[in-house]
SEZAGU-596120 format. One record per atom (N, C-alpha, C): residue number from 1; x, y, z. Coordinates in pm, 1 decimal. Each point is the difference from the previous one (the first is absolute). Example, Ala and Ser with C-alpha at 12.3 -4.5 7.8 and 13.67 -1.06 7.14 Angstrom:
<atoms>
ATOM|seq|c1|c2|c3
ATOM|1|1319.0|-569.0|780.0
ATOM|1|-89.0|119.0|0.0
ATOM|1|90.0|120.0|0.0
ATOM|2|-35.0|105.0|-72.0
ATOM|2|82.0|119.0|6.0
ATOM|2|-77.0|109.0|73.0
</atoms>
This chain:
<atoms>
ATOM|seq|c1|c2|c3
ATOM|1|-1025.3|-3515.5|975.2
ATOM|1|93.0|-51.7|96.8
ATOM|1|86.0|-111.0|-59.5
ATOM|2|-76.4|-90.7|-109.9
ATOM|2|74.9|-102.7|-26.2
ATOM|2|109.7|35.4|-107.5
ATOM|3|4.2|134.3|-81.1
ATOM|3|51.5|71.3|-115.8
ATOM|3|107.8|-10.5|94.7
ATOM|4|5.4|85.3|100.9
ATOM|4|75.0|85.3|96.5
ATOM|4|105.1|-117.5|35.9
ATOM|5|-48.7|-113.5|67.9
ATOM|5|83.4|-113.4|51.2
ATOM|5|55.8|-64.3|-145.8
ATOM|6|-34.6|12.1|-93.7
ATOM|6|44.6|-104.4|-138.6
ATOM|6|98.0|148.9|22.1
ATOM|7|4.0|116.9|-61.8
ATOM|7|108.6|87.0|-39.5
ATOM|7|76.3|-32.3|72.5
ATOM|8|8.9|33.7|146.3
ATOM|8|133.4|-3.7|88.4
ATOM|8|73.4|-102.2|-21.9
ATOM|9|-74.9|-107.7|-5.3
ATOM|9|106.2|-147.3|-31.3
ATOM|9|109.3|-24.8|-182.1
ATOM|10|-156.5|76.8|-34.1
ATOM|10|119.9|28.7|-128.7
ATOM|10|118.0|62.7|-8.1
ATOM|11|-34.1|128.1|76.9
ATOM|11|105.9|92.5|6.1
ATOM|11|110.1|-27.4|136.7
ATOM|12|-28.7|-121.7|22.9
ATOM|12|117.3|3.9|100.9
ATOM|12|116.4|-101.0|-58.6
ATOM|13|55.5|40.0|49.9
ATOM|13|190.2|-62.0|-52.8
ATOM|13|-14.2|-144.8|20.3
ATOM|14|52.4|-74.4|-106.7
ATOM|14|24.6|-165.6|-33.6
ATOM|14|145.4|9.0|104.0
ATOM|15|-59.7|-106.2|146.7
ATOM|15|91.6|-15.8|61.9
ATOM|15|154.7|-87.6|-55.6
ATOM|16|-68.6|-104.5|-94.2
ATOM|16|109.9|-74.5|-37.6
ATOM|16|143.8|111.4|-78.6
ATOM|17|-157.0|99.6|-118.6
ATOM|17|92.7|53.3|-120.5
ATOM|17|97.6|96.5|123.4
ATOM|18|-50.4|46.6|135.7
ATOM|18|120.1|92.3|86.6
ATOM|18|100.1|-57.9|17.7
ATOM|19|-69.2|-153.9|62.3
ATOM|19|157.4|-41.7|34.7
ATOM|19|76.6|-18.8|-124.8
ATOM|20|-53.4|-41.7|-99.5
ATOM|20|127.5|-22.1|-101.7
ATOM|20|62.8|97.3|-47.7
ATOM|21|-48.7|129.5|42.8
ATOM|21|34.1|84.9|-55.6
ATOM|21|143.6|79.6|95.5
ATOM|22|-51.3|-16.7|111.1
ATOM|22|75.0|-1.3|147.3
ATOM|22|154.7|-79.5|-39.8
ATOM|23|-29.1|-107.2|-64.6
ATOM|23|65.2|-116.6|-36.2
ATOM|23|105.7|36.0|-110.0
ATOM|24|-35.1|56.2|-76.2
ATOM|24|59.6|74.7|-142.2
ATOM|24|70.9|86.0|31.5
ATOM|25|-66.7|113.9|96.7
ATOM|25|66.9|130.6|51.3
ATOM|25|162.5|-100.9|84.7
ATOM|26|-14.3|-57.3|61.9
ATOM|26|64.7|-29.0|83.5
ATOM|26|124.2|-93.4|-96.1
ATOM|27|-26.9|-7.3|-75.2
ATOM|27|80.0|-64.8|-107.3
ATOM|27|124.2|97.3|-62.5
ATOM|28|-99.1|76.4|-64.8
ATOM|28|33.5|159.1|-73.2
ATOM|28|95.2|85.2|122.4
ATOM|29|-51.1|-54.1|85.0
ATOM|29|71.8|105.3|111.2
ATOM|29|149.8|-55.2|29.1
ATOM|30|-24.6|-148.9|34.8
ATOM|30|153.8|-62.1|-33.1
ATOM|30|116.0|8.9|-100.0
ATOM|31|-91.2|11.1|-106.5
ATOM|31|84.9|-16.5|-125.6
ATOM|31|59.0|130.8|-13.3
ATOM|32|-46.6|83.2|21.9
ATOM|32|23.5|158.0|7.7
ATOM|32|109.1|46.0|142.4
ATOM|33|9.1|-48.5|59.0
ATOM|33|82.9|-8.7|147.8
ATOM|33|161.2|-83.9|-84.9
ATOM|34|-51.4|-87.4|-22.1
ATOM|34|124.4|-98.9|-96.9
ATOM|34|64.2|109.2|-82.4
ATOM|35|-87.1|69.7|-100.4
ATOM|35|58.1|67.5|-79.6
ATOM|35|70.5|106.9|46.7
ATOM|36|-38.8|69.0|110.1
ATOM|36|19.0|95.0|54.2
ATOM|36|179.8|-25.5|79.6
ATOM|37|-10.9|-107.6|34.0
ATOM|37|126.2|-55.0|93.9
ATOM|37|91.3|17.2|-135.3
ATOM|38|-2.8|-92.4|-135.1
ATOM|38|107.3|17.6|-65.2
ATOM|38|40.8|121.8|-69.5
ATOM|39|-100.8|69.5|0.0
ATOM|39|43.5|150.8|-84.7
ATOM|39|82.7|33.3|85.7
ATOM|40|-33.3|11.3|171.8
ATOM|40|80.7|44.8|90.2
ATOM|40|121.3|-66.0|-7.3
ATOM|41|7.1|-101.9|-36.8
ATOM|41|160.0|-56.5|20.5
ATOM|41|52.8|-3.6|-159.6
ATOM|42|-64.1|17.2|-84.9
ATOM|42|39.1|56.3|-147.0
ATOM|42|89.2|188.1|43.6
ATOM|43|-99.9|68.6|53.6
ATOM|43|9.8|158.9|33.8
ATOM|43|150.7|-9.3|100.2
ATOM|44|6.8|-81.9|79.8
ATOM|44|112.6|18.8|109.7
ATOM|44|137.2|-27.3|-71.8
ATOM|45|-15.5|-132.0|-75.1
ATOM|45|88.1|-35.5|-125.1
ATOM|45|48.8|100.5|-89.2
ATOM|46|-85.3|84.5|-66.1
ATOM|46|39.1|72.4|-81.0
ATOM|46|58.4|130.0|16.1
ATOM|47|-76.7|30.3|185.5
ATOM|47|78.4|120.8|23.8
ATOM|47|134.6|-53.8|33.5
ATOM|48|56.3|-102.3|59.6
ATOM|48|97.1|12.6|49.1
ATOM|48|85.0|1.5|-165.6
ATOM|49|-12.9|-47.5|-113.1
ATOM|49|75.3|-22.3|-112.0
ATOM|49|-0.9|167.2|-41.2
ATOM|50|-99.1|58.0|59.9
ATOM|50|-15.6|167.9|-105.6
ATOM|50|132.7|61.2|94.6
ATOM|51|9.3|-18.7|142.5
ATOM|51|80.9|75.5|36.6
ATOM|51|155.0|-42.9|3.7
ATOM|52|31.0|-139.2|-27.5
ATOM|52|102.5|-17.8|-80.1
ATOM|52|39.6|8.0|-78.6
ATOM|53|-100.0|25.1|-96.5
ATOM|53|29.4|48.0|-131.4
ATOM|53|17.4|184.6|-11.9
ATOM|54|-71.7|59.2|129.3
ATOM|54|74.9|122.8|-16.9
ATOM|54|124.1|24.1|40.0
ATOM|55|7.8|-73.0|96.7
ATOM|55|145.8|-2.4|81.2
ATOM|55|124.3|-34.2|-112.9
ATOM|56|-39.8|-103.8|-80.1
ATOM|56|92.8|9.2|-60.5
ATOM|56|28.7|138.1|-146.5
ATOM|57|-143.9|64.7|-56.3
ATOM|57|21.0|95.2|-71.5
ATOM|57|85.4|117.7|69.8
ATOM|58|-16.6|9.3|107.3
ATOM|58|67.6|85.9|63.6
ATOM|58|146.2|35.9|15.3
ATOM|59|-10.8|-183.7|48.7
ATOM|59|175.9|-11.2|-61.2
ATOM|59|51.1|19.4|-94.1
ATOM|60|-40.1|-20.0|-128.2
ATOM|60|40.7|3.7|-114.5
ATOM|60|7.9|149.7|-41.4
ATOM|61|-75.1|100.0|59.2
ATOM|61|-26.1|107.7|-25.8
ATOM|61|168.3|96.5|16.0
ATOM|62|-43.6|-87.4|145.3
ATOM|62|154.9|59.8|95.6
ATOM|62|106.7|-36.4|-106.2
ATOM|63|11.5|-92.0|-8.1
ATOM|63|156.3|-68.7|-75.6
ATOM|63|35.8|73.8|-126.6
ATOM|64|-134.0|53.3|-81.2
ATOM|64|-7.0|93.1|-172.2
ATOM|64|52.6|43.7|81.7
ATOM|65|-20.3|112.8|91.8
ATOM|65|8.0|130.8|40.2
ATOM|65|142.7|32.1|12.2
ATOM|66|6.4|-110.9|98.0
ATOM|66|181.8|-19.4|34.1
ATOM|66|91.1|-49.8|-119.4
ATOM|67|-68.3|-92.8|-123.8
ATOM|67|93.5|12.3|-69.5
ATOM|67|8.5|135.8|-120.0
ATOM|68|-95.2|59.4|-14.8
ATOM|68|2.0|119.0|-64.3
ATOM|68|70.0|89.0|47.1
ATOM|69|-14.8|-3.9|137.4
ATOM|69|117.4|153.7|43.9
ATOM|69|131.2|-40.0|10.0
ATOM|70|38.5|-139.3|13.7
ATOM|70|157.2|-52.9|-16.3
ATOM|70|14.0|-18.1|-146.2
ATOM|71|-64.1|9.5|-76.0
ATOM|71|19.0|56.1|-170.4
ATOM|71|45.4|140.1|-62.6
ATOM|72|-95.1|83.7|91.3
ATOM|72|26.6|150.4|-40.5
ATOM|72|93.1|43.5|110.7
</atoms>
């Protein structure tokens, strides 16, 4: 019986090491939320530059086009 009561206590979870661990997670979880926000405003940034930057290949596309056939 006394094996039995010594195991369980061994094997039960270090309340402090949870919370700190609780503590860490909750850390990790912030920092990761942070990161998460600027990629998103890195990602919104860059799409809007990709589709100006097609907008303008496009144009340019147009203008060869038009000056090639006012050539030939």
């Amino acid at each position: 019986m006394i094996r039995r009561q010594l195991g369980r206590q061994l094997e039960a979870p270090d309340p402090v090491a949870l919370l700190q661990q609780a503590k860490d997670l909750g850390l990790e979880n912030s920092t990761l939320r942070a990161e998460l926000e600027q990629l998103r405003t890195e990602y919104a940034a860059l799409s809007t530059t990709l589709t100006a930057t097609s907008d303008d290949l496009l144009a340019a596309r147009t203008s060869l086009r038009r000056m090639i056939r006012t050539r030939n």
